[in-house]
C-alpha positions in Angstrom: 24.1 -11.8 -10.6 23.2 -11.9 -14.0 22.6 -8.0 -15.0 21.3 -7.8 -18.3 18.7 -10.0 -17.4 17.6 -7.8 -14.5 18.1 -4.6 -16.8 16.4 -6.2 -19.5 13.2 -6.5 -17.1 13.8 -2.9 -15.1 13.5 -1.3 -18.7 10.4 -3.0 -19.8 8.8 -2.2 -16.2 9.8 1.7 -16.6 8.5 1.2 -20.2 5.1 -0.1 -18.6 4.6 2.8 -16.4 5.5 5.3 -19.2 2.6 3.9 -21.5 0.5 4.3 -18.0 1.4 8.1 -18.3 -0.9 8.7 -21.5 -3.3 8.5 -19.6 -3.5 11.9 -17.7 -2.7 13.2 -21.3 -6.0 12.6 -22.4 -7.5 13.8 -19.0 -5.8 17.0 -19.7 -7.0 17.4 -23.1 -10.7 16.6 -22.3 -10.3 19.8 -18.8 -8.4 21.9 -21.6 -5.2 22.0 -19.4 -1.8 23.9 -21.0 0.1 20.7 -18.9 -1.2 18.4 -22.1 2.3 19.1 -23.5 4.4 18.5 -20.7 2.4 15.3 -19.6 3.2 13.9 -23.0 7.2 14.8 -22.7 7.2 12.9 -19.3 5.5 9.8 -20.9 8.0 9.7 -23.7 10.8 10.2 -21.7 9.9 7.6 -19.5 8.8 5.1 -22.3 12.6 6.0 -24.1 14.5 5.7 -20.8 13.0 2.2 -20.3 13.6 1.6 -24.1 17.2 2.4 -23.6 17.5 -0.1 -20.7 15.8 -3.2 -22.4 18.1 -2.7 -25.3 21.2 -3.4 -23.5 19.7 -5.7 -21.3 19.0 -7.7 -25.1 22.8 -7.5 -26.2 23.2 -10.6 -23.6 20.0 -12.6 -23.0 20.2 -14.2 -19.9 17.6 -16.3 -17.4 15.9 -14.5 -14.2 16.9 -16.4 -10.8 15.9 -15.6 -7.2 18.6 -12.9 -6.8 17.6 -11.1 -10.1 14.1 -11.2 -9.1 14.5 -9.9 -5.6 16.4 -6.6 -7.9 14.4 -6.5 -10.1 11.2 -6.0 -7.3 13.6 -3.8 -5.6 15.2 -1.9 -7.8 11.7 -1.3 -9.8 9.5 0.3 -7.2 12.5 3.0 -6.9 12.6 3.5 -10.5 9.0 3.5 -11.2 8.6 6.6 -8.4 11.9 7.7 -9.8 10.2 8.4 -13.2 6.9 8.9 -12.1 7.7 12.0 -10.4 8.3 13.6 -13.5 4.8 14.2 -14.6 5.0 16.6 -10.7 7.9 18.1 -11.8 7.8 18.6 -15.6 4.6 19.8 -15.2 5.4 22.7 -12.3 2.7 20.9 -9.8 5.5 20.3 -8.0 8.5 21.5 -9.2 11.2 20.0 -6.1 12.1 16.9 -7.2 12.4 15.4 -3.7 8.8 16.4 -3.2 7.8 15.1 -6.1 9.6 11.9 -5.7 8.0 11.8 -2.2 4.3 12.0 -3.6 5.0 9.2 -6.2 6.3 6.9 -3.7 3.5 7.6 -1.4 1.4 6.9 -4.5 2.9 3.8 -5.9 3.5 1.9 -2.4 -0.2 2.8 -1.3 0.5 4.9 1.6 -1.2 8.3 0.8 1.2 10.7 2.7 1.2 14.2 0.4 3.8 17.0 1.0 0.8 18.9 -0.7 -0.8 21.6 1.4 -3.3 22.4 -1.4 -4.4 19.8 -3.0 -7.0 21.3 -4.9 -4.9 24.0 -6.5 -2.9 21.5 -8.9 -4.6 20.5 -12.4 -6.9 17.6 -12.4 -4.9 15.9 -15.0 -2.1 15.6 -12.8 -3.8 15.0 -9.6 -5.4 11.7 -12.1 -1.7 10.6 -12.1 -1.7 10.8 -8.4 -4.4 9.0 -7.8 -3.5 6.4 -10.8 -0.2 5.4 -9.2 -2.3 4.0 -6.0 -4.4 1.5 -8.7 -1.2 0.6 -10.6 0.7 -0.4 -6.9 -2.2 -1.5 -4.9 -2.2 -4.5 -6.6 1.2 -4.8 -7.8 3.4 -2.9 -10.8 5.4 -6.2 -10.6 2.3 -8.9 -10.6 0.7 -6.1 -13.7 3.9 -6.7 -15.2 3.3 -10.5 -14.8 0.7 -10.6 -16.2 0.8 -9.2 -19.4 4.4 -10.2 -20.2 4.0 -13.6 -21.9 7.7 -14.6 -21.6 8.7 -14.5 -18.2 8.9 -18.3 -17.6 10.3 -19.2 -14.2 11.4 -16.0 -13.9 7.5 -15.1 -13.2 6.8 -16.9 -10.4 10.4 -15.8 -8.8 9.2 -12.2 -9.4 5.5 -12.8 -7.9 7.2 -14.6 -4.8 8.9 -11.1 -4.7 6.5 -8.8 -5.2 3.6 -10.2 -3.2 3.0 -9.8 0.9 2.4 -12.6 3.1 3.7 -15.6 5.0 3.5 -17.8 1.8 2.9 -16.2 -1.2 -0.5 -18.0 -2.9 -1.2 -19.3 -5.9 -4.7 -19.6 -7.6 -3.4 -21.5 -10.4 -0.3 -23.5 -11.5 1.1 -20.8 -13.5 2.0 -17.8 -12.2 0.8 -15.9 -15.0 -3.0 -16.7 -14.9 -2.4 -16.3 -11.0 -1.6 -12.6 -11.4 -3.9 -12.2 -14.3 -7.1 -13.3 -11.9 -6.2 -11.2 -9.4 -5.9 -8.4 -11.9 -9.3 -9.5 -13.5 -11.2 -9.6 -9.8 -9.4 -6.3 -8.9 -10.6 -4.3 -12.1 -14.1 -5.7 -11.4 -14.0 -4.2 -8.0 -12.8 -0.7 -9.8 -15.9 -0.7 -12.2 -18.6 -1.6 -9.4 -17.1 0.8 -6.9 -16.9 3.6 -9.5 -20.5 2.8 -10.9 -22.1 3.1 -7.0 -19.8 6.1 -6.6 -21.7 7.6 -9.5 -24.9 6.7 -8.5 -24.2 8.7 -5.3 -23.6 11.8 -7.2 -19.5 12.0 -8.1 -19.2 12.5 -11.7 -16.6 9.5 -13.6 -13.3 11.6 -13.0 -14.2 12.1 -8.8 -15.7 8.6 -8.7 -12.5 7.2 -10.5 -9.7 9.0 -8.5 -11.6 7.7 -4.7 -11.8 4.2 -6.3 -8.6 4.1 -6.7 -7.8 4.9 -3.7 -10.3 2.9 -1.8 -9.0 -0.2 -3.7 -5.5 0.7 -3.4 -6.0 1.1 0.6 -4.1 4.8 -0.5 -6.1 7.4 0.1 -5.2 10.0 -2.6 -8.1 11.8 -2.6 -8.3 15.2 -5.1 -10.0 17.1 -2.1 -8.3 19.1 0.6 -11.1 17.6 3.2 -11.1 14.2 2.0 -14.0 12.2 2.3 -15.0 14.9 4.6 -15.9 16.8 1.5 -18.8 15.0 0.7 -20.9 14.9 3.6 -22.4 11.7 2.4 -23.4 8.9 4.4 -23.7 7.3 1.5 -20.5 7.8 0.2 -19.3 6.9 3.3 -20.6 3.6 3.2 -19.6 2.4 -0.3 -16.5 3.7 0.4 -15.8 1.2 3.6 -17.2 -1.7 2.3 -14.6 -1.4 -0.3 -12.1 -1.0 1.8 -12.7 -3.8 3.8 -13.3 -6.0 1.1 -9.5 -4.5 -0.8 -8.0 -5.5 3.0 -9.5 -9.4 2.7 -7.1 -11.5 1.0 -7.6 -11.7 -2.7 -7.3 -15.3 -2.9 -10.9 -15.7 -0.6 -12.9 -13.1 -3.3 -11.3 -15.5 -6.0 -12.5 -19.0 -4.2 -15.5 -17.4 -3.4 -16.9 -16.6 -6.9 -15.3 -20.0 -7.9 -17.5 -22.2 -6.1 -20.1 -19.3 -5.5 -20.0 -19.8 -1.9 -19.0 -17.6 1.2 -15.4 -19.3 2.1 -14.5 -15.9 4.1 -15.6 -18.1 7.6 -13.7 -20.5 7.2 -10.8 -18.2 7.3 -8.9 -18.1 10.2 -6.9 -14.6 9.6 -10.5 -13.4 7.7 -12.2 -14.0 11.3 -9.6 -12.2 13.0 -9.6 -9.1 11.2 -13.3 -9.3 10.9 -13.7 -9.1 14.6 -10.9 -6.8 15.4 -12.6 -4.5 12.9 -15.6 -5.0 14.4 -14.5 -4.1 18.2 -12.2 -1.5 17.7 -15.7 0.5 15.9 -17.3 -0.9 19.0 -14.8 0.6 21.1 -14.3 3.9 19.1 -17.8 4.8 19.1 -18.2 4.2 23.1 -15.6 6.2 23.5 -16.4 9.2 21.4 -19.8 9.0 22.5 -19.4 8.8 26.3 -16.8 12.1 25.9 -19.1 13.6 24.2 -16.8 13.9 21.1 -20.1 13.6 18.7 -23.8 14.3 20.3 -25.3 11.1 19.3 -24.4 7.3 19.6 -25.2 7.2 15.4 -22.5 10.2 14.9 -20.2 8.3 17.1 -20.8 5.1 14.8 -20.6 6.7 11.9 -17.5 8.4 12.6 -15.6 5.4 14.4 -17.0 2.9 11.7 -15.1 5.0 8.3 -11.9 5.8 10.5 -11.0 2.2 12.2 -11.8 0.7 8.7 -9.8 3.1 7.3 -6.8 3.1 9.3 -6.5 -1.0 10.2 -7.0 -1.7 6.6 -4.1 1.5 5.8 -5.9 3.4 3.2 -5.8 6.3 5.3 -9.1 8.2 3.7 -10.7 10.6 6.5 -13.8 12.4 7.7 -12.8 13.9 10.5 -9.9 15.3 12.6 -8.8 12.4 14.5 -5.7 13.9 15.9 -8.7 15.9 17.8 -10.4 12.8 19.3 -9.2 11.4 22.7 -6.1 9.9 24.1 -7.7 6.7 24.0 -8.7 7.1 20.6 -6.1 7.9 19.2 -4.5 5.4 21.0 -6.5 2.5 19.8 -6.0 4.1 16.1 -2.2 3.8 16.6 -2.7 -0.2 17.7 -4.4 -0.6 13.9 -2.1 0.9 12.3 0.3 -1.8 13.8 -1.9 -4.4 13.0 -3.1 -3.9 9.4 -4.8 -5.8 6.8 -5.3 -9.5 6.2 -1.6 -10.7 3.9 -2.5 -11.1 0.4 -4.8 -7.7 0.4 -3.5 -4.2 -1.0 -3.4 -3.3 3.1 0.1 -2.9 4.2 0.9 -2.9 7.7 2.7 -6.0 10.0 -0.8 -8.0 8.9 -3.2 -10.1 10.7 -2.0 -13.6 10.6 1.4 -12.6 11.5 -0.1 -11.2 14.8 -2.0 -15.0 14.6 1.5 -16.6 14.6 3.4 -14.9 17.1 0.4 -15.1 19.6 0.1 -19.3 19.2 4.2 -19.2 19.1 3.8 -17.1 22.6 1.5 -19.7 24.0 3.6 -22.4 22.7 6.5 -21.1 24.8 4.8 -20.3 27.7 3.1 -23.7 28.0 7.1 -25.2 27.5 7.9 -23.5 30.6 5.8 -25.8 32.9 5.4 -28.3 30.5 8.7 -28.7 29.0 8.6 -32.0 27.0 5.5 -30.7 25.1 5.6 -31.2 21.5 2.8 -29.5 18.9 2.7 -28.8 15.3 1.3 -25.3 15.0 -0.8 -24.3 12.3 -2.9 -21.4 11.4 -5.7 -23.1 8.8 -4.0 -25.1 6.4 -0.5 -23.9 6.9 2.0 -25.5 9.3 4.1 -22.9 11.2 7.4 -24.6 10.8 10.6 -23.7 13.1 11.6 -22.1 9.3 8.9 -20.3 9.2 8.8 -19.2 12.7 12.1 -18.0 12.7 11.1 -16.2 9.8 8.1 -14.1 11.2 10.9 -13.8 14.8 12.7 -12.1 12.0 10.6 -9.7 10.3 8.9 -8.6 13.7 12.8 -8.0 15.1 13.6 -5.7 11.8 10.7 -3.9 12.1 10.8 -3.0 15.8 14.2 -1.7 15.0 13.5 0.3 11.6 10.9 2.0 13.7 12.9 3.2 16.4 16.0 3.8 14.7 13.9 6.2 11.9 12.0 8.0 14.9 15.4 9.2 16.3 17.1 10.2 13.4 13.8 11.6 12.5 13.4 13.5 15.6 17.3 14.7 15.5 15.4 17.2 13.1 13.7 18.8 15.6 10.6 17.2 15.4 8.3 15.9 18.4 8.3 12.7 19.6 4.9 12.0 18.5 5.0 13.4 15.0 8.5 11.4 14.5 6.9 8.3 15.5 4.0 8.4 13.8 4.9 9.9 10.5 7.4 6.9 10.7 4.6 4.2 11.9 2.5 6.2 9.2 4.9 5.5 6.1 6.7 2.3 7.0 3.3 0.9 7.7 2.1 2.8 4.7 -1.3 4.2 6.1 -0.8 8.2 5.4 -1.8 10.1 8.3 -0.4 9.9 11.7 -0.8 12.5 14.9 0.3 16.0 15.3 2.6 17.7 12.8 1.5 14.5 10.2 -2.3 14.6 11.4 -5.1 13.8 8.6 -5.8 17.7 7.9 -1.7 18.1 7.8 1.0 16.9 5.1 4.5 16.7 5.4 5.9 19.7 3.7 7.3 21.1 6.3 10.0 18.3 7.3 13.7 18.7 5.6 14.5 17.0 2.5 16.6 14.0 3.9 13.5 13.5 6.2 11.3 13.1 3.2 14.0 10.7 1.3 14.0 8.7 4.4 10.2 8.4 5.2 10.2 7.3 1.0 11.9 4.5 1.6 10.3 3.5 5.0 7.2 3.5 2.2 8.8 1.5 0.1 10.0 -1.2 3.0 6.9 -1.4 3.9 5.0 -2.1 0.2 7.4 -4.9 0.2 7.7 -6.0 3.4 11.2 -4.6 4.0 13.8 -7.4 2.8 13.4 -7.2 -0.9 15.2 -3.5 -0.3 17.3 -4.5 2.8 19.0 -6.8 0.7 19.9 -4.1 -2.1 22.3 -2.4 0.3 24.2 -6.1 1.3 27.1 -6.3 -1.1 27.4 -10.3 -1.1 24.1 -9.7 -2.5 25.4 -8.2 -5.6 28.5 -10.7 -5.9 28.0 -13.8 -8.8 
């Protein structure tokens, strides 16, 4: 393990996200806000800390491999909620540091959990911050990192492979650098035209820029107590799930489609699935709510269902109404989405579509073995073969996952918590959507559980954002041998 290297890149990543923290400065300035001061102290303590660390990392200049990549991605998400809790706590929004490291996390990995019963009390400055930590992670503080860092080499694409969710990481381009600097490019285009339409519908530029971020993010920060709820506006409504729908398609389609400025979403095979399980579950929702007489009218029903299933399948977690009221079946089919997720290469977390995709053809695979057991077929989802590797590998990731989720809902539930709101607030944070059921509901927060409880549910976020093994492996010490 070569550690300068790795500290050399940890203390220009915390330097990154300290130079991101003069940004809510200036917010506080223009709202007149005392917190100015403080915001300022956190951004230079943060920029010196990761000054410090890229200075001894210098003293021995040494090349990134796979291993110092995977630490680097690790390591880097907990430091960059490490430090960017201190704008919460230096500035007395939330003076706990466990809360406030809680928040960031739930920020930075795009989940939108808040231990924050008032949401509207802090200063808008700081709530900025909030929401500003789902824009910086929904796309990646690694693959940013990429792609302003001209030096990175090799070690680039070791860190993208790290950093980004799917079966096979994609790249646009041969280097890794313009990769991560189009899908920055496409993803601030998104920002502007979502804020501008936001605007148009009445938000002023602060409102319209903290729900963008969210919305793109697939977060769901929002700086109201009632969420989207808030607003009361169809419109609103609308913009808002188009853009989350579009932040859950994998980048690398909006990117091929402005290329050759044609539709390639249909061709798609994970884009067609999540299309049409989007599609049914608002189909299904809306029956259901209608027919049990949840809303008066089939167009309530719709409107409702539509802005709830896109919200929770594609994790962003935004709401306009009390699901945890809605039906057993409801809420039953919202729990299914939250398993499922977005398509791999989005800002969605979640197990993702085309993992479901492969284990579905690998079950039919098997099956047809048993009564025809000479059979022999390449499987393939689009263009990419599903090797035994590769199989093994998904057999994998669905085996960890199982067990992180039913090992955290006891030890969550040895805290006196209810089955259901130790389940979900685990399904909610591991598959980094926000809201769950009960105690963890979308008009609820998770103040109320014990300290440990929050550490825990910030590293289920955290697992989750990265797709769990670039942080299981921290804690293996042959990982850490040379």
């Amino acid at each position: 393990m070569n550690f300068f290297a790795m500290t050399r890149l940890l203390g220009l990543l915390i330097a990154v996200i300290g130079a991101t923290m003069f940004l809510p400065v200036f917010w506080a300035l223009y709202f007149n806000e005392r917190v100015w001061s403080r915001l300022f102290l956190s951004s230079l303590i943060t920029l010196s800390s990761g000054g410090v660390l890229f200075a001894i990392g210098s003293l021995r200049p040494q090349k990134v491999f796979r291993k110092e990549a995977i630490a680097v991605v690790g390591l880097g998400w907990l430091l960059s909620a490490g430090f960017g809790a201190l704008p919460f706590v230096i500035s007395g929004a939330i003076p706990h540091y466990v809360d406030a490291f809680f928040e960031t996390m739930s920020g930075f990995t795009t989940t939108g959990s808040t231990i924050l019963a008032d949401i509207e009390r802090l200063p808008r400055s700081v709530l900025f911050w909030r929401s500003f930590t789902h824009w910086l992670g929904g796309m990646g503080i690694v693959v940013l990192f990429i792609a302003i860092l001209p030096f990175l080499g090799v070690g680039g694409r070791f860190l993208y492979y790290s950093e980004v969710p799917g079966l096979v990481p994609e790249t646009l381009t041969p280097r890794i650098k313009e990769t991560a600097a189009i899908l920055w490019k496409i993803y601030l285009g998104f920002t502007v035209a979502e804020t501008t339409l936001l605007m148009f519908c009445g938000l002023n530029l602060y409102e319209a820029l903290c729900h963008t971020f969210g919305t793109l993010a697939t977060g769901g920060f929002s700086t109201k107590n009632a969420s989207i709820a808030h607003f009361d506006s169809v419109f609103i409504e609308v913009i808002i799930i188009t853009f989350m729908f579009l932040a859950g398609t994998n980048f690398s389609l909006h990117f091929r489609t402005l290329r050759r400025k044609s539709l390639v979403y249909f061709k798609d095979p994970e884009w067609r699935a999540y299309s049409f399980i989007l599609l049914a579950g608002i189909l299904l929702m809306t029956i259901n709510l209608w027919l049990n007489r949840v809303y008066s009218t089939p167009l309530n029903a719709l409107r409702y269902a539509s802005f709830q299933v896109v919200s929770i399948m594609t994790t962003t977690g935004f709401s306009t109404a009390d699901f945890n009221q809605w039906t057993p079946a409801a809420k039953t089919l919202l729990v299914v989405l939250m398993f499922i997720g977005a398509c791999a290469g989005s800002t969605g977390g979640a197990i993702k579509v085309i993992r479901w995709l492969t284990m579905f053809k690998i079950a039919r695979y098997q099956l047809e073995k048993i009564y025809r057991p000479r059979t022999i077929r390449k499987l393939k989802i689009g263009n990419t073969r599903i090797d035994s590797t590769l199989q093994l590998s998904i057999l994998n990731f669905f085996f960890i996952y199982v067990l992180i989720f039913i090992l955290g809902t006891l030890i969550v539930s040895l805290f006196n918590v209810d089955l259901i709101s130790s389940a979900s607030s685990v399904a909610a944070t591991l598959n980094n959507i926000g809201p769950g059921l009960e105690k963890v509901g979308p008009i609820q927060h998770y103040a109320h559980f014990p300290y440990p409880v929050k550490v825990l549910l910030s590293l289920f976020m955290v697992m989750g954002r990265l797709e769990l093994f670039s942080i299981l492996v921290l804690v293996m010490p042959s990982f850490w041998r040379s």
